[in-house]
Each structure stands twice: as structure tokens, then as C-alpha cells.
N, C-alpha and C positions, 0 to 999 in steps of 0.2 A: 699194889702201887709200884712203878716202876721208878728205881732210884733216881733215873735220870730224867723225870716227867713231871717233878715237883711243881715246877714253874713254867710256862707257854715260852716260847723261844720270842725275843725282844721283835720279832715280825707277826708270831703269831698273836701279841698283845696290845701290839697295836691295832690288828683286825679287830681283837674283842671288847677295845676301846670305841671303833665306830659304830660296833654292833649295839653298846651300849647307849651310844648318843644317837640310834635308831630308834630305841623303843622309849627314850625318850621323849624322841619328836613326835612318836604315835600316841605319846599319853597330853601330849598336849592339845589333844585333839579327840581322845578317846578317854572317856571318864571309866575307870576299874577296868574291866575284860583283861586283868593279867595273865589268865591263864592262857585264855584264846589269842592275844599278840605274841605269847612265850611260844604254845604250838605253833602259829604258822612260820614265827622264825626256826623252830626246829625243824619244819617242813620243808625249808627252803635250806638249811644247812644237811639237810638231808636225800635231797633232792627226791621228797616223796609229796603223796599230793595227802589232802587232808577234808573228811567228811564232817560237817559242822548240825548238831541236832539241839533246836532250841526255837521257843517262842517268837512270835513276830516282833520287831522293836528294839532288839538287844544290842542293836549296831553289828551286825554281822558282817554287812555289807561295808558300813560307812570303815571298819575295822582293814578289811583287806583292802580297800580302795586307797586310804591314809596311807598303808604300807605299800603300797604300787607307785604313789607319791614319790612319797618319800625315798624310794630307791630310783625315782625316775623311770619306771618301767611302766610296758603299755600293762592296762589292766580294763577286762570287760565284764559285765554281766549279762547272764545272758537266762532270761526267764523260761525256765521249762512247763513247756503246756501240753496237755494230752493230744492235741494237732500240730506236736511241732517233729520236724520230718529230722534222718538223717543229716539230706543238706543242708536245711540250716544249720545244723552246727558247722559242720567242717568245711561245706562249700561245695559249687559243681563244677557242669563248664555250660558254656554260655557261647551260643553258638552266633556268628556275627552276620549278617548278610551282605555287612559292604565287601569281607574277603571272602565269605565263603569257609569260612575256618571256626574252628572251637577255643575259647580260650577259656583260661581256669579261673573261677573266680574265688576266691576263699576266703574261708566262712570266719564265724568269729572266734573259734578256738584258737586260731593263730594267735595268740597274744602272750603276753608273762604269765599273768594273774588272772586264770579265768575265774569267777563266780559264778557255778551252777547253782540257781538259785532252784530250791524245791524240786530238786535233780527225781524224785519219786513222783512226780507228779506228769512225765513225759513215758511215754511205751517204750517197751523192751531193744527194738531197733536204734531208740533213738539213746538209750545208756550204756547199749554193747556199745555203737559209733566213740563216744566222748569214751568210755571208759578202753576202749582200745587203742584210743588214741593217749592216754594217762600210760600206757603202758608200753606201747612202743614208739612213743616221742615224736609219731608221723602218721599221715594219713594218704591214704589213696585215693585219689579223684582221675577218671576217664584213664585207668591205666598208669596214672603217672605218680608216683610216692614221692610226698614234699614233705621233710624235716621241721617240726615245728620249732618255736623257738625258744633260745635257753639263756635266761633260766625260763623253765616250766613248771606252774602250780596250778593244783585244780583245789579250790575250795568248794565241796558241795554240800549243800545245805537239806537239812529235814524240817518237818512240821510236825511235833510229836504229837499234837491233839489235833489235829485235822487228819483222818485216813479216807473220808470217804474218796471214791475217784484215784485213788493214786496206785502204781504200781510199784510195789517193795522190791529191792535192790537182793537180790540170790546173796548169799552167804559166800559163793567163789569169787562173785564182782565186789563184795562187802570188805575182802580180803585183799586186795589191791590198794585200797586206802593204807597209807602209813597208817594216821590214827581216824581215832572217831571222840571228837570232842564233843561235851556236851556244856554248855551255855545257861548259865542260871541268871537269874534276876539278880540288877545289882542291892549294894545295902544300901539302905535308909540314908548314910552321906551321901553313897555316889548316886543319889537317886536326889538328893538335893542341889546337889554340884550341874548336876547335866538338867535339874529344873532350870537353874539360873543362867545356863547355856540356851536353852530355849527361848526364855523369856526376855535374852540380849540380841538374841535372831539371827548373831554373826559367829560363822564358824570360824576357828584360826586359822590362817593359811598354813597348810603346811610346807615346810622346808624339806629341800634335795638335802640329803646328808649321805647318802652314800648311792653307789652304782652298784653297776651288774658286774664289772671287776670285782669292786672289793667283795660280793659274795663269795665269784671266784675264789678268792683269798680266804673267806672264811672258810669256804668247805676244804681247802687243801689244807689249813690250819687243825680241822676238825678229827683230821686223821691223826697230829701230834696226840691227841687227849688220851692216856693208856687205859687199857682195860684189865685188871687183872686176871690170872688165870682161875680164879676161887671165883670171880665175879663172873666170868664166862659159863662157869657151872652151876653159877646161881642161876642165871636167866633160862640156862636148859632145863634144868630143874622149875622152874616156873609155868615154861609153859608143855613140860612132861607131867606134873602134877593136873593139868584141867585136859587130859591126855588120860592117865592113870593115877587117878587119885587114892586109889588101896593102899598102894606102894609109899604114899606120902602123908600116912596115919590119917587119911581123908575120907573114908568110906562113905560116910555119907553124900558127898558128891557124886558118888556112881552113878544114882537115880538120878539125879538134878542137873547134870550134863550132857548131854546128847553127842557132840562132838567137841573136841578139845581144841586148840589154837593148831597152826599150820606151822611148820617150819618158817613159815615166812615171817613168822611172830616173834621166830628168836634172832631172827636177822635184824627187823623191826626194831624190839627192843633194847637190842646192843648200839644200833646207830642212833636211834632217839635219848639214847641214855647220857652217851656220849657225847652228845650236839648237847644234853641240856647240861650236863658239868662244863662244855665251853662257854656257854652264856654264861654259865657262874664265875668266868674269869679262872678255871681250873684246870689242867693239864692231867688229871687223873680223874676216871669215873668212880662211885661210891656204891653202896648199897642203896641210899636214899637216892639217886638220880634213878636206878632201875621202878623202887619204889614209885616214884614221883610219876614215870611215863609208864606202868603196869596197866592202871587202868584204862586209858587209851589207847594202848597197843594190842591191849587184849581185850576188851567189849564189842565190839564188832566180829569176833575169831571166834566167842564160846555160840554154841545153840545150846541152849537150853532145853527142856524137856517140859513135857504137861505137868508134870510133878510139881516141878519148878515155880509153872505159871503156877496153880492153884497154891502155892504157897505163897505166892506173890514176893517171888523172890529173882531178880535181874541179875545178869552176867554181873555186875559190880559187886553184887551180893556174893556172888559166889566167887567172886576175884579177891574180894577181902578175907573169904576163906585160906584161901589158895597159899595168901602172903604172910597168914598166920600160922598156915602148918609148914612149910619151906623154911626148914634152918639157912640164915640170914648167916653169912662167911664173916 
């Protein structure tokens, strides 16, 4: 912890005062999904996109739309089907006959907040398009490269029990997602709470409480949060342990991992780690903030091996390993 980082500088606390009465205003309209409002505000103080896998009904959608709201940002959905082309996503040109001329029409990824819904359910053309446009913040139409806009988020979603028909997302485009959330059923209250929401039939409006400045502000804010230098070697150590697990009294993991996280994992991890001790109101990152975004930073990075499967054991399973043999600084 850095002496001087104790406390967020009197500008950067006040960002983390609106950021606060953001996720307020999403809970007032979104019954539990703590985890999944806390990611995609890391998402967006991160300026990473984020892959969401869970059951139909969870409020996936109703989740980031509130938060598109409530920041006053445009936000789209845009349902992926095994007949949907390139250009629908991104856009073409559109040739006119009163001039004689081409003009560009674009598509609906230009927005803040996209929602690829059931983003595996569309062909490989149509995930490279979206997912290169996630990665270089632009797309090209008839020659011409036009900057999409910022802020830019991609929320894409999965259907863990429906495969038939769909085509799986490659483990190098898997890698591109900041994180990979996963979405459970709420509890027994909040499944009470959002009955009586139902059965009132009126959703709450929600309120503008902050802009696309003040994110501005939070991400420049976001850089105050220190990292220490023991905490920088925990996270390398993390994802070098699902990398080379012998070396990290792991050996059992050798069989049960196929490939380890990417470099991009430990860049990953340091910036989500960091984004989520800001939400906490804290100027210094910890061990539990790493802990806290390990699993999502890294389930999407490990492959597993047939071993694995027939042990019926998941990347989480083996990330829980991971976090029990890495001496904790």
C-alpha cells in the first residue's frame, strides 16, 4: 500500500460518491444481481467489454438497459441468429439512385451499450465482425473506417443449457472479453421481492444520475487506486501457476489444464482488481480485490483437458486450486 494512497484525492471521491448513487439507482429497479451490476461497472471503469453466461429470465438484459439509463447512454440489443449477416451488425452502404452515389448506413453496434444477446448462436463471420470491432473501437464499411463510440461496452451473453445449433466462441475471441460472468438464480427473498414487482406490473422509472463525463472522471480517478509491488507479483503468480502448476506445489493440475491464462489475464486482473477496490471507496488495492475478480478474469483463459471433463471438474474448480496453493503477500 502506497503511504500516499490511503484516501482517494477530495475529486476522486466525489466520483466514487456518484458511482455509488449509480448502483443504487440500478437496484432500484433491479432486485439482487449484485455481482453482475458490480462487473459491468468494472467493465466500463475499465474500458473492457464483458461476456455474461446464465439461464433465460435473470434480467440480463433489463440489467444493462437500467444502467444505459441511468448513465443516459444510447444502449441496443441486438439478437444473434444463425442468419444474421456481418452487415447487420456493423452496417453497409446503400447505394441511392436519386444521386447516383453510395452512402453509409450503420448498423447497430454504434452505440454505448451493446447487448449481444446469445452472441453463440450467430456464425463465425458474424463474431469475428462484433468481436473486432470490441477490439479496435472501429469498423470498416466500403473502404471507409468510422470510430465507434465512447464510452464502448459489449455485454454478450450465453445459454448454458441450450447447445444445440450454436457455434462456440474459439478460446483466442474468448480471451478478448475482460471478464466472463456467470449469473445464478436469485434467493428465495429476491425471488419474492421481484414476484411482487410482477404482480404490481409497473417498473420504476429510472433516473439519469450520472453521464459519460463523469465515467470519464471515474476512469482517470481509477488510475489514483495503488497497486502494490507484492500485489503485482501475486497476480503474475496467479496466472503463471494455471501456466505451470509443478512449480506452485500444484502438480496435480498438469493433467487438468491444457492451457494456462494469457498475459492478457494479468493485465486483466490488475485493472479489474483495481476498478473493484474503487467501487469500494478505496485508494489501495488488497489481496481480496484480486481474489474477488480471479474467477472471472480467469474462466474464460483456462482450457481444460478430457481429464478434467471426466472428472467433472470446471475452470472454477481448478481456479480454486490455483488460489489455495499461491502464497497470498
Amino acid at each position: 500500500m502506497a503511504a500516499g494512497a490511503v484516501q482517494l484525492s477530495p475529486q476522486s471521491a466525489v466520483v466514487a460518491e456518484t458511482l455509488g448513487r449509480l448502483r443504487s439507482e440500478i437496484h432500484r429497479v433491479i432486485v439482487g444481481q449484485e455481482s453482475l451490476i458490480d462487473r459491468l461497472l468494472v467493465g466500463l471503469l475499465c474500458n473492457g467489454h464483458i461476456l455474461v453466461e446464465g439461464v433465460p429470465g435473470l434480467a440480463k438484459t433489463l440489467t444493462v438497459s437500467t444502467l444505459a439509463r441511468a448513465l443516459d447512454l444510447k444502449f441496443v440489443r441486438i439478437q444473434f441468429t444463425p442468419d444474421l449477416l456481418p452487415a447487420d451488425l456493423i452496417g453497409t452502404e446503400i447505394f441511392s439512385q436519386a444521386d447516383g452515389r453510395f452512402s453509409i448506413r450503420r448498423g447497430p453496434v454504434f452505440a454505448n451499450l451493446v447487448l449481444a444477446d446469445e452472441i453463440n448462436r450467430a456464425p463465425a463471420k458474424v463474431q469475428s465482425a462484433l468481436l473486432e470491432a470490441m477490439q479496435e473501437r472501429q469498423v470498416s464499411i466500403g473502404g471507409e473506417t468510422l470510430p465507434l463510440d465512447d464510452p464502448f461496452l459489449v455485454m454478450a451473453t450465453q445459454n448454458p443449457i441450450e447447445q444445440e445449433g450454436t457455434y462456440p466462441l474459439p478460446e483466442a475471441q474468448l480471451d478478448r472479453f475482460l471478464l466472463k460472468v456467470k449469473v445464478d438464480y436469485p434467493s428465495r427473498q429476491d425471488e419474492r421481492q421481484i414476484l411482487e414487482m410482477g404482480l404490481n406490473g409497473a417498473m420504476p422509472a429510472v433516473n439519469v444520475v450520472a453521464h459519460a463525463i463523469d465515467l470519464q472522471a471515474a476512469r482517470r480517478a481509477v488510475h489514483e487506486v495503488a497497486i502494490d509491488e507484492a500485489l503485482k507479483d501475486y497476480i503474475v503468480q496467479l496466472v503463471f501457476a494455471t501456466r505451470r502448476p509443478a512449480a506452485y506445489r500444484l502438480p496435480e493440475l498438469a493433467s487438468l489444464i491444457g492451457y494456462g491464462a494469457s498475459p492478457r489475464a494479468s493485465i486483466a486482473l490488475a485493472q479489474a482488481s483495481r476498478a473493484h477496490a474503487f467501487l469500494q471507496g478505496r485508494a489501495y488495492t488488497t489481496p481480496d480485490d484480486v481474489k474477488a475478480l480471479a474467477h472471472d478474469v480467469l474462466r474464460h483463459r483456462i482450457v481444460t483437458t478430457y481429464e478434467a471433463e471426466a472428472q467433472e471438474l470446471s475452470s472454477d474448480d481448478l481456479i480454486d486450486r490455483v488460489l489455495e496453493g499461491v502464497d497470498v503477500p
